[in-house]
py3Dmol code that shows the C-alpha trace and the ligand (Angstrom):
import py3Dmol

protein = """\
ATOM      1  CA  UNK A   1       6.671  12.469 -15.693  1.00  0.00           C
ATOM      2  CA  UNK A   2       5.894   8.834 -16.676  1.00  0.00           C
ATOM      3  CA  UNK A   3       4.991  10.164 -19.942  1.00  0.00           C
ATOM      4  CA  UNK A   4       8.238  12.408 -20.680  1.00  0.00           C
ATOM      5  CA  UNK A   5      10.745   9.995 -19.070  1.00  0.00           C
ATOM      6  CA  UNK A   6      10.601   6.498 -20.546  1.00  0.00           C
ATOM      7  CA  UNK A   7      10.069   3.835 -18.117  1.00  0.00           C
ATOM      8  CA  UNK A   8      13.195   2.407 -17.438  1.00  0.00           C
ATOM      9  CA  UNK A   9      15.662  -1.133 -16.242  1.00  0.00           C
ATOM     10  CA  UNK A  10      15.667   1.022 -12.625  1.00  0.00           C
ATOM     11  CA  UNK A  11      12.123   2.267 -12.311  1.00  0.00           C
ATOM     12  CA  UNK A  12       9.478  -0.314 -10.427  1.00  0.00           C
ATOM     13  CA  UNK A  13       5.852   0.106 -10.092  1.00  0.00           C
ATOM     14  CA  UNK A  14       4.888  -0.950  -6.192  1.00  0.00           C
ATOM     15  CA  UNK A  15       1.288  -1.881  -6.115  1.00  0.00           C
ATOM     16  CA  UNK A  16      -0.025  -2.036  -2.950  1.00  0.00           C
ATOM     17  CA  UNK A  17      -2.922  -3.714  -0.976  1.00  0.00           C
ATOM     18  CA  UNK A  18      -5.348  -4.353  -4.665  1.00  0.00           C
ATOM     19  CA  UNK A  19      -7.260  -6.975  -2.443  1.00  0.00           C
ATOM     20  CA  UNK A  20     -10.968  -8.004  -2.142  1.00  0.00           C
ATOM     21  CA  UNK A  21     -11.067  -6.754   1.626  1.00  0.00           C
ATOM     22  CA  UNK A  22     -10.111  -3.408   0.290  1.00  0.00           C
ATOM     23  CA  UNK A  23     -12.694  -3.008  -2.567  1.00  0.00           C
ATOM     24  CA  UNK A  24     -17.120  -2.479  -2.479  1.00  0.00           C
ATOM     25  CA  UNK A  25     -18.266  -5.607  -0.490  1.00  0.00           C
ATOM     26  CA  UNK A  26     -14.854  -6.507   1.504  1.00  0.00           C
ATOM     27  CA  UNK A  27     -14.270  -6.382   4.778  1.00  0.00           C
ATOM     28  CA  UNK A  28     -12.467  -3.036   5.032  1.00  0.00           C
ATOM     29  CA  UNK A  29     -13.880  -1.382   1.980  1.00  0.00           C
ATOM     30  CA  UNK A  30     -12.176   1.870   0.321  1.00  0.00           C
ATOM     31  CA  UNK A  31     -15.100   3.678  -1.231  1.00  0.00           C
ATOM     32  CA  UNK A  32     -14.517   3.145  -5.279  1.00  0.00           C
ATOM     33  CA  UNK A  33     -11.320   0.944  -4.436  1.00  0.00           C
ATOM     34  CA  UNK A  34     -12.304  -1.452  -7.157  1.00  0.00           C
ATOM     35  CA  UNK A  35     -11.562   1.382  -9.825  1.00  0.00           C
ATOM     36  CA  UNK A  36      -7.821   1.521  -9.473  1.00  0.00           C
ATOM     37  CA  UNK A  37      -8.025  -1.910 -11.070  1.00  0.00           C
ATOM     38  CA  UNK A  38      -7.939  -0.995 -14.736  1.00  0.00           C
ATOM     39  CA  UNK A  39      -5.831   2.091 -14.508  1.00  0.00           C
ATOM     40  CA  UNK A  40      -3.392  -0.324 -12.388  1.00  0.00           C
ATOM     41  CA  UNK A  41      -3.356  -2.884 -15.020  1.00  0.00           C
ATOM     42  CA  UNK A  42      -2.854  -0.426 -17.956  1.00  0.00           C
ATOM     43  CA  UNK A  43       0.141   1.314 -15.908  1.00  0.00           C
ATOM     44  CA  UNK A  44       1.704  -1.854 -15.261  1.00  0.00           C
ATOM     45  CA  UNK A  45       2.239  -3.126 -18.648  1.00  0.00           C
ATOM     46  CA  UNK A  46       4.683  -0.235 -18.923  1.00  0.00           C
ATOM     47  CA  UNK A  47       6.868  -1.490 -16.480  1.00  0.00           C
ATOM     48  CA  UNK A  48       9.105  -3.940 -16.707  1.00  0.00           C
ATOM     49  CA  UNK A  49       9.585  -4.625 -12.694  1.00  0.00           C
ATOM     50  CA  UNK A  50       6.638  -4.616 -10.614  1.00  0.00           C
ATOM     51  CA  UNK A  51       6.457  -5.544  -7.082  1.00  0.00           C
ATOM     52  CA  UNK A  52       2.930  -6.491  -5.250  1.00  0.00           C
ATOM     53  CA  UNK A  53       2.489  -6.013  -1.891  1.00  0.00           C
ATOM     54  CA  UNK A  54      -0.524  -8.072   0.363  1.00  0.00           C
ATOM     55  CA  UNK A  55      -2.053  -7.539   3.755  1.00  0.00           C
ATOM     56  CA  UNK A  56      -2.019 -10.928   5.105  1.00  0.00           C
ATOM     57  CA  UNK A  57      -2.829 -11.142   8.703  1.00  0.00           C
ATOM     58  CA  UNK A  58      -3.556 -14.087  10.819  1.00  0.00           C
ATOM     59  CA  UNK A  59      -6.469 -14.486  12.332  1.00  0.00           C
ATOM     60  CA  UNK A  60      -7.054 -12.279  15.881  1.00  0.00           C
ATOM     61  CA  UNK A  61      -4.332 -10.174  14.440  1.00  0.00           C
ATOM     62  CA  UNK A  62      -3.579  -7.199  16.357  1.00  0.00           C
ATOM     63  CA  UNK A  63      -4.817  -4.456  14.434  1.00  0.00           C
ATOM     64  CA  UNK A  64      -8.360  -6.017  14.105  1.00  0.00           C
ATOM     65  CA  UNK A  65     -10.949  -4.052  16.652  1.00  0.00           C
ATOM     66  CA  UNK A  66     -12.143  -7.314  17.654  1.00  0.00           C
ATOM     67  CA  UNK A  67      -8.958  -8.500  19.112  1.00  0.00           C
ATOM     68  CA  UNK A  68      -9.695  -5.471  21.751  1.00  0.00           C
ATOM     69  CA  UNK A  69     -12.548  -6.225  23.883  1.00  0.00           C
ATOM     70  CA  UNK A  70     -14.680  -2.747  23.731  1.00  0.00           C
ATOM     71  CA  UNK A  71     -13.469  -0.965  20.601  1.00  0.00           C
ATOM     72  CA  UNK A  72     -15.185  -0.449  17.948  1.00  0.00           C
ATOM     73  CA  UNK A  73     -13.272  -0.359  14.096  1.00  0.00           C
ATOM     74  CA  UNK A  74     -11.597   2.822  13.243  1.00  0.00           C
ATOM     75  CA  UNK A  75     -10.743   3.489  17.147  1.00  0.00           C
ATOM     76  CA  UNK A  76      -7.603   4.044  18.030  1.00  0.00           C
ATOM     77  CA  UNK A  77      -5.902   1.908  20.966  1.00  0.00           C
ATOM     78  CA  UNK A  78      -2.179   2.545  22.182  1.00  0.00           C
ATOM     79  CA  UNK A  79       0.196   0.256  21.007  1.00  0.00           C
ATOM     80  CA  UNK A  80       3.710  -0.576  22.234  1.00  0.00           C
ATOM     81  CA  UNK A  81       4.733   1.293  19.223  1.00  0.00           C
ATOM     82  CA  UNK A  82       2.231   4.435  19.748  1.00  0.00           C
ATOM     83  CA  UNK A  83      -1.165   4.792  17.975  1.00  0.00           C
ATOM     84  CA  UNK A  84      -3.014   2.247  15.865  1.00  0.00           C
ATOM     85  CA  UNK A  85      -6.229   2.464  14.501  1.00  0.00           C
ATOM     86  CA  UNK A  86      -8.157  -0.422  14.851  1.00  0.00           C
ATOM     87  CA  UNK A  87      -9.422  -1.951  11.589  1.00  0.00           C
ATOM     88  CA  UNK A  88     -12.892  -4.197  11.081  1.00  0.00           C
ATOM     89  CA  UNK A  89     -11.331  -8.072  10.791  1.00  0.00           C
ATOM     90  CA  UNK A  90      -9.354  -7.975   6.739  1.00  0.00           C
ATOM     91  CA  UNK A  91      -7.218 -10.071   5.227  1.00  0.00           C
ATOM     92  CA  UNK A  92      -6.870 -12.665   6.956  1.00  0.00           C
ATOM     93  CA  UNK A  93      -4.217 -15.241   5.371  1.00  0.00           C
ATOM     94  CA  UNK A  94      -5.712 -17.397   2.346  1.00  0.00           C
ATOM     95  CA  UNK A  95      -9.256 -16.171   2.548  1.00  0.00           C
ATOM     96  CA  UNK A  96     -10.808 -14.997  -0.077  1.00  0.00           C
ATOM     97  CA  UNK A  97     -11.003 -11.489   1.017  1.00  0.00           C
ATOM     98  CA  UNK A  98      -6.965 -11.097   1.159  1.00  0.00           C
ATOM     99  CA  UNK A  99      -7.017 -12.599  -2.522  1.00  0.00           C
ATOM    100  CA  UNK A 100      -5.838  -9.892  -5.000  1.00  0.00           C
ATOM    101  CA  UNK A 101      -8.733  -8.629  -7.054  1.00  0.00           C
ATOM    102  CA  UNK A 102      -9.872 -11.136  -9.428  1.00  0.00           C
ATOM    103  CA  UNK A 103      -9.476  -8.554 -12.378  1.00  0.00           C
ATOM    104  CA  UNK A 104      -5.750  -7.756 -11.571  1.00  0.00           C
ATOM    105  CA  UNK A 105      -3.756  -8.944 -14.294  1.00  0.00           C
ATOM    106  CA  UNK A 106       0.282  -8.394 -14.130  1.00  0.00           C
ATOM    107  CA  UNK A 107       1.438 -11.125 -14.748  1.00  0.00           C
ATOM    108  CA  UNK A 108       4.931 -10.002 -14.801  1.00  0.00           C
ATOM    109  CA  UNK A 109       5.091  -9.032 -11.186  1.00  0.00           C
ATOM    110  CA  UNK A 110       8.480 -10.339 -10.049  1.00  0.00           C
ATOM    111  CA  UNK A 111       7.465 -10.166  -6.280  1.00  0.00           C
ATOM    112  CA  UNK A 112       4.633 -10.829  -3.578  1.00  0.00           C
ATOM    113  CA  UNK A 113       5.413  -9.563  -0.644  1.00  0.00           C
ATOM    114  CA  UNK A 114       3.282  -9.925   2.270  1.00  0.00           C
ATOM    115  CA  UNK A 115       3.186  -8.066   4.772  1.00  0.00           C
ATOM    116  CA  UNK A 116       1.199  -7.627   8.751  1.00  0.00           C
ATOM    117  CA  UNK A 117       2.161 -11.891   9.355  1.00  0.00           C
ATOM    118  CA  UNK A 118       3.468 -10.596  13.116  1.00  0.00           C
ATOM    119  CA  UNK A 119       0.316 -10.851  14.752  1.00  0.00           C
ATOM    120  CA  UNK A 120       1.263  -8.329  17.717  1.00  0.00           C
ATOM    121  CA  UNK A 121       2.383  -5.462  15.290  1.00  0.00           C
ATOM    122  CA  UNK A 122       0.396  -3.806  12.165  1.00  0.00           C
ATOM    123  CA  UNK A 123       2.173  -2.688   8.821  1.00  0.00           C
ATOM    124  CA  UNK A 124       1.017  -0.311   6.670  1.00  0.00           C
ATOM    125  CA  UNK A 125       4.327   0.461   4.996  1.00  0.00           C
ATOM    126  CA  UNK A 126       5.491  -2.029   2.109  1.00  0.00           C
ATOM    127  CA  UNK A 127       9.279  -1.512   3.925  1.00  0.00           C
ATOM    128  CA  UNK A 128       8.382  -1.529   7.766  1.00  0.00           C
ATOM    129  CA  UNK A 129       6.105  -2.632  10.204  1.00  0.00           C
ATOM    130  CA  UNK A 130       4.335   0.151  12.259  1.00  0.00           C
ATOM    131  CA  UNK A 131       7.450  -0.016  15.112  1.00  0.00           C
ATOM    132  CA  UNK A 132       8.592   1.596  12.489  1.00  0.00           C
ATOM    133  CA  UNK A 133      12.127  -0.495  12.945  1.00  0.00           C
ATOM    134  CA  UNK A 134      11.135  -4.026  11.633  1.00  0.00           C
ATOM    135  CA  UNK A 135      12.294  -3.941   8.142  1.00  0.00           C
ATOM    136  CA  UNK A 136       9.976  -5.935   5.332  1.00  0.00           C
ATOM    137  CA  UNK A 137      13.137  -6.710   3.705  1.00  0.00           C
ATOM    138  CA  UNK A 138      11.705  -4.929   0.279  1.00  0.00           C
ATOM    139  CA  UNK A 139      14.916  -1.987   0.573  1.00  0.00           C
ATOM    140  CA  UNK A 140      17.261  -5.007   0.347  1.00  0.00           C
ATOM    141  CA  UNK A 141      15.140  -6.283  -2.654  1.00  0.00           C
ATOM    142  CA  UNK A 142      14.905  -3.034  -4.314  1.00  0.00           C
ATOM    143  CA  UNK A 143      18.905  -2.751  -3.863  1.00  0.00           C
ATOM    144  CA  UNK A 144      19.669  -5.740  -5.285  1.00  0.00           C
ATOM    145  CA  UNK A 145      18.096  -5.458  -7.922  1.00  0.00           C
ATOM    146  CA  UNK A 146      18.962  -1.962  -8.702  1.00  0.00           C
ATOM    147  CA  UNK A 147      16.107  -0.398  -8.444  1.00  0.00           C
ATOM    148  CA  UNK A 148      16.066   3.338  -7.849  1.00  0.00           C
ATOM    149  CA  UNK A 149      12.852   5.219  -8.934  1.00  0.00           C
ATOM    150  CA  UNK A 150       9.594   3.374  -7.253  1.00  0.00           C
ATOM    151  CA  UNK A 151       6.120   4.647  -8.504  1.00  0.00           C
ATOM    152  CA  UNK A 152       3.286   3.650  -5.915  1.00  0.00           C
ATOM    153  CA  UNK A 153       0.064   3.101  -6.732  1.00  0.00           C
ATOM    154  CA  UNK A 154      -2.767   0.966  -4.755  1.00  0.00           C
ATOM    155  CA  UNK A 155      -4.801   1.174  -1.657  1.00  0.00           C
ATOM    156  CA  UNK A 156      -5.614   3.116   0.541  1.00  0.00           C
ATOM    157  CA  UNK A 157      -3.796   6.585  -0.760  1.00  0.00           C
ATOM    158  CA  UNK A 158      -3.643   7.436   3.476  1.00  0.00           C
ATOM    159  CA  UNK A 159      -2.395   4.768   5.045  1.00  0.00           C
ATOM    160  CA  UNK A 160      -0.563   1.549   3.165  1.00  0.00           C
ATOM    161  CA  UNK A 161       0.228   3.897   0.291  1.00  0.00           C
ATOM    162  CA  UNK A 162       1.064   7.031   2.080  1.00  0.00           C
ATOM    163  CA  UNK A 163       3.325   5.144   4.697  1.00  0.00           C
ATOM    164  CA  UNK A 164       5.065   3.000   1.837  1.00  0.00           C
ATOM    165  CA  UNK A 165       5.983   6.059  -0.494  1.00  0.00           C
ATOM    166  CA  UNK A 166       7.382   7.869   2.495  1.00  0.00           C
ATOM    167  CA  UNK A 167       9.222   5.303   3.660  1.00  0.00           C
ATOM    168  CA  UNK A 168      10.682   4.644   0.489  1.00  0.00           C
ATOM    169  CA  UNK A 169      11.915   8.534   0.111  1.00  0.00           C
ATOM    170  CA  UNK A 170      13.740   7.635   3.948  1.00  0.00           C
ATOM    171  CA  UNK A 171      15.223   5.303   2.452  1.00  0.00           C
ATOM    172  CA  UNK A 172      16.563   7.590  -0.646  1.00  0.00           C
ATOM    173  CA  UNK A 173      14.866   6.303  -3.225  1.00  0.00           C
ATOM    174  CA  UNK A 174      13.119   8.296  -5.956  1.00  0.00           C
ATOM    175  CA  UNK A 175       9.277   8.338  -5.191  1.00  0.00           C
ATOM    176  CA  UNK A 176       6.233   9.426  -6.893  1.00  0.00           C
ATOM    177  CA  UNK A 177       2.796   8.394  -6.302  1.00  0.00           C
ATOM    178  CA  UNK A 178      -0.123   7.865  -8.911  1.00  0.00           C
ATOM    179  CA  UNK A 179      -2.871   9.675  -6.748  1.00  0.00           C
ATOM    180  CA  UNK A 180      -5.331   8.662  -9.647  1.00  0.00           C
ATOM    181  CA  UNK A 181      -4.517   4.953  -9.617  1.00  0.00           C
ATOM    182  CA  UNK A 182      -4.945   5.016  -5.358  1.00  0.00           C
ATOM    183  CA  UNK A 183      -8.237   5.494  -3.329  1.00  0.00           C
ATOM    184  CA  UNK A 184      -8.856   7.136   0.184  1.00  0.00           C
ATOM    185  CA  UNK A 185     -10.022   5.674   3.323  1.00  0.00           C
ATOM    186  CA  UNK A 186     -10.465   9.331   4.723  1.00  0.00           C
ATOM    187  CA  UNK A 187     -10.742   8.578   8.178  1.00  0.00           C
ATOM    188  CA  UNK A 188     -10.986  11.950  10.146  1.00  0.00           C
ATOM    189  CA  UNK A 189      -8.958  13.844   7.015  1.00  0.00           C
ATOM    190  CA  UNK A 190      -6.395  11.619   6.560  1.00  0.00           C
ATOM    191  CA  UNK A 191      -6.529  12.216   2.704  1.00  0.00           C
ATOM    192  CA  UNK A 192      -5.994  15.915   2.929  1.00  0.00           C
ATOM    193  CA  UNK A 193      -3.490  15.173   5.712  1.00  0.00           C
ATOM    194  CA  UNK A 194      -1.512  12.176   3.194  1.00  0.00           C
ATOM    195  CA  UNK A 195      -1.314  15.005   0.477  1.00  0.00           C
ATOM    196  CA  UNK A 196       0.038  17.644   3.119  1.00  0.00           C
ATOM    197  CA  UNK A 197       2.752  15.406   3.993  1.00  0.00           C
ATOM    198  CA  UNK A 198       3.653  14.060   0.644  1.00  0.00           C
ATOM    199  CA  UNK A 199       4.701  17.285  -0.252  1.00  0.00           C
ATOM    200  CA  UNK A 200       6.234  18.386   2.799  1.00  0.00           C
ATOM    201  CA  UNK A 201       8.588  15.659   2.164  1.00  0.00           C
ATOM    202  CA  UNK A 202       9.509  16.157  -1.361  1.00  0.00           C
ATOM    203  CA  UNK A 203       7.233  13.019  -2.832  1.00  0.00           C
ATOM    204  CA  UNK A 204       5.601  13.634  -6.110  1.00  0.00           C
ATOM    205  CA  UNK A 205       2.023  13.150  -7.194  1.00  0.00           C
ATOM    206  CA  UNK A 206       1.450  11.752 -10.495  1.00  0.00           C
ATOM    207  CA  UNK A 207      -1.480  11.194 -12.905  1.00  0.00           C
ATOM    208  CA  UNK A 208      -1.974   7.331 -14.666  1.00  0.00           C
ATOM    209  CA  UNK A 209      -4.259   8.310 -16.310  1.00  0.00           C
ATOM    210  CA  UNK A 210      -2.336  11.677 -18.279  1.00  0.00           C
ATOM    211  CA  UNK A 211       0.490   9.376 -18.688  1.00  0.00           C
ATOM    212  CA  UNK A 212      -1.946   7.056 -20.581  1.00  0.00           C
TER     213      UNK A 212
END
"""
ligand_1 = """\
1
ZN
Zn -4.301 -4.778 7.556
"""
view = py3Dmol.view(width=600, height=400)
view.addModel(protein, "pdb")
view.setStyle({"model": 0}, {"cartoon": {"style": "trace"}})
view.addModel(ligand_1, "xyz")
view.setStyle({"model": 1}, {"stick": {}})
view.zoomTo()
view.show()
């Protein structure tokens, strides 16, 4: 699709979560997260509006397995808000780990937007936190701007990804993710799982790389 319709003024590329934490040697590595990089940067340039999302958590955040005396990372505790996995300590605001990867290069990225600052509630989705009802404020962005068709790209394919793209189709946006420009955290099949419900919903996997 990227290939046969030309990018357009009201297409966006969302990139989410390319952080150190998130690639080999971080905190809360995504096996092979590091290769989205170049496939990233090569997609982007075809865009003229792309958006960046960052994990940026203050320290003893909530979702960190060490804020929960007795878990262990990739438990689950319950939350006010229902299940949350608990992750090793990540991006934790302005340290190096929650800086973008140093070999990202879009320069033209009109927008940062961080997301997980509440430190009592995760996010994995780009448009809410995971109460599901605290808007991010990026719909309102994407609106204003008239922005209709969002390609998503980034880490991790089953959570931050998976949770952003189907928000986004909630929301009534066009959606369609590049699987080949995301990586899996596969914790206890969430890939398959991500894939399942991508289609159920209507959500379209894509290939960066074909579209190259
Ligand atoms: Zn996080």
């Amino acid at each position: 699709m990227v290939e046969e319709q030309n990018i357009g003024a009201a297409d966006v590329l969302i990139v989410i979560d390319v952080q150190n934490d998130f690639c080999p040697g971080g905190a809360l590595a995504v096996p092979h997260g590091d290769e989205v990089v170049p496939i990233i940067n090569r997609l982007a340039a075809r865009f003229r509006h792309v958006v960046l999302t960052q994990d940026w958590h203050p320290p003893k955040h909530f979702s960190f397995a060490s804020s929960h005396p007795g878990k262990k990372p990739f438990e689950t505790i319950a939350a006010d808000y229902g299940q949350q996995v608990v992750w090793p300590d990540h991006c934790v605001q302005d340290s190096p780990g929650a800086a973008f990867h140093p070999a990202l290069r879009i320069p033209h990225a009109a927008l940062v937007l961080r997301k997980g600052t509440n430190p009592a509630i995760d996010s994995y989705s780009a448009f809410y936190e995971n109460d599901r009802k605290t808007p991010t404020g990026l719909v309102g962005y994407l609106r204003n701007r008239s922005l209709q068709r969002l390609f998503v790209a980034g880490l991790a394919f089953d959570f931050c990804v998976r949770y952003s793209a189907e928000d986004a189709k909630r929301e009534g946006f066009s959606v369609a993710v590049m699987e080949d420009a995301c990586r899996s955290i596969d914790v206890e099949g969430s890939a398959a799982a991500t894939r399942e419900s991508l289609t159920a919903l209507g959500i379209t996997c894509l290939s960066a790389l074909a579209a190259a």
